[in-house]
Structure formats: C-alpha cells, structure tokens
TINUKE-686485 format. One line per 5 residues: for each residue x, y, z of C-alpha. Coordinates in steps of 0.001 Angstrom, whole numbers. Last residue first. Layout:
<nodes>
X/Y/Z  ...
</nodes>
This chain:
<nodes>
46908/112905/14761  46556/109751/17105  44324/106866/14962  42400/104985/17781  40299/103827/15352
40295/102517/11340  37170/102216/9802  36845/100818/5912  33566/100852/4040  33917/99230/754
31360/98443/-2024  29246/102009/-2816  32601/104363/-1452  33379/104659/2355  36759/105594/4096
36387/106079/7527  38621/107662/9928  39006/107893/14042  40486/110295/15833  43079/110776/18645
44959/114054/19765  46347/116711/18027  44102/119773/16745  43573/119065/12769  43962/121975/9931
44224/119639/7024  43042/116653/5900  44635/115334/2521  43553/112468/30  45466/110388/-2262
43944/106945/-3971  45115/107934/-7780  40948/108508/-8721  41244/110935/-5714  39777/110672/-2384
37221/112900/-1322  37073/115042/1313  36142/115115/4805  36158/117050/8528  35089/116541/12094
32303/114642/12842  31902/114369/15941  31556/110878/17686  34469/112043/20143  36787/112640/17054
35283/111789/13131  36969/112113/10508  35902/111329/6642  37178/110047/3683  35299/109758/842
35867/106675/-2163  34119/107437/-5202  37180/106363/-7260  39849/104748/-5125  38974/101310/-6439
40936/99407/-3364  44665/97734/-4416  46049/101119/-3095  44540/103942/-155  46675/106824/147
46487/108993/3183  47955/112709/3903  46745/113439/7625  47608/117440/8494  48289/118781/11569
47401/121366/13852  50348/123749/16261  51049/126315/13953  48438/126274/10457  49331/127054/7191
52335/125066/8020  50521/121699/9265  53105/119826/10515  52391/115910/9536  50938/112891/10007
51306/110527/7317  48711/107901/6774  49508/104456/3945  46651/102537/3383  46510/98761/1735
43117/97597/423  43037/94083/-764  41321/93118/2715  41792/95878/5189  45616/96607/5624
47216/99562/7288  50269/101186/7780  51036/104469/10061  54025/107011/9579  54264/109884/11982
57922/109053/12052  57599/107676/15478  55981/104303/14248  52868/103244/13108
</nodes>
C-alpha cells in the first residue's frame, strides 16, 4: 500500500487490488472497493471483521469486484472465502 489508498496483494494465483476511498453517502466512513483476479471469483464472500467483530459482507461478483461501504477508519481485517480458497489479509487500515 501506499498513500493513495491503494493496497496490493498476492495469495497464491490470486492477486487483489483494495482501494480505500471517501465514502460520499457517508462524511467521515469509507468505502473498500476490492478485486480479486487469477482466483474463481464466483462464490467467493468477502467479509470484515474489526476487534473480532464482524463487521460487514457481500459477495463478490463473477468479474472479482466487491464494495464495502459505510466503514469508521481505523484497522480491519478481511477474508475472502468460497468452497476451495480462504484468503485473510490483517492489519488492513480503512
């Protein structure tokens, strides 16, 4: 990640892309836009979790987008889990 908001991963063939960003529904939260490639997408969820709470999911789409909206700053963690792949990535600051 840099300052941009902008954070790269890599987890085997899976390569994720998460873009914090203003939320403008919402002053002062953000939103976390992720895309997951060279992973089946399809099935995958996407979930939250801060302080061992969970916070909020969704499902990814069959294109490997997904949005989370409405999020207080700070740190998180996310998993993305589908029937093969279960993917954690900490420390993630929102």
């Amino acid at each position: 990640g840099d300052e941009s908001g902008i954070h790269f991963y890599q987890a085997g063939e899976a390569q994720i892309t998460l873009e914090v960003q203003d939320d403008p529904d919402a002053p002062g939260r953000k939103i976390l836009v992720g895309l997951i490639l060279g992973e089946e997408a399809a099935g995958l969820q996407a979930n939250l979790w801060r302080q061992d709470q969970a916070v909020t999911s969704t499902e990814v789409d069959e294109l490997g987008n997904f949005t989370l909206s409405g999020l207080e700053p700070g740190k998180y963690e996310i998993f993305l889990s589908g029937p093969d792949v279960e993917i954690q990535i900490k420390d993630l600051e929102v």
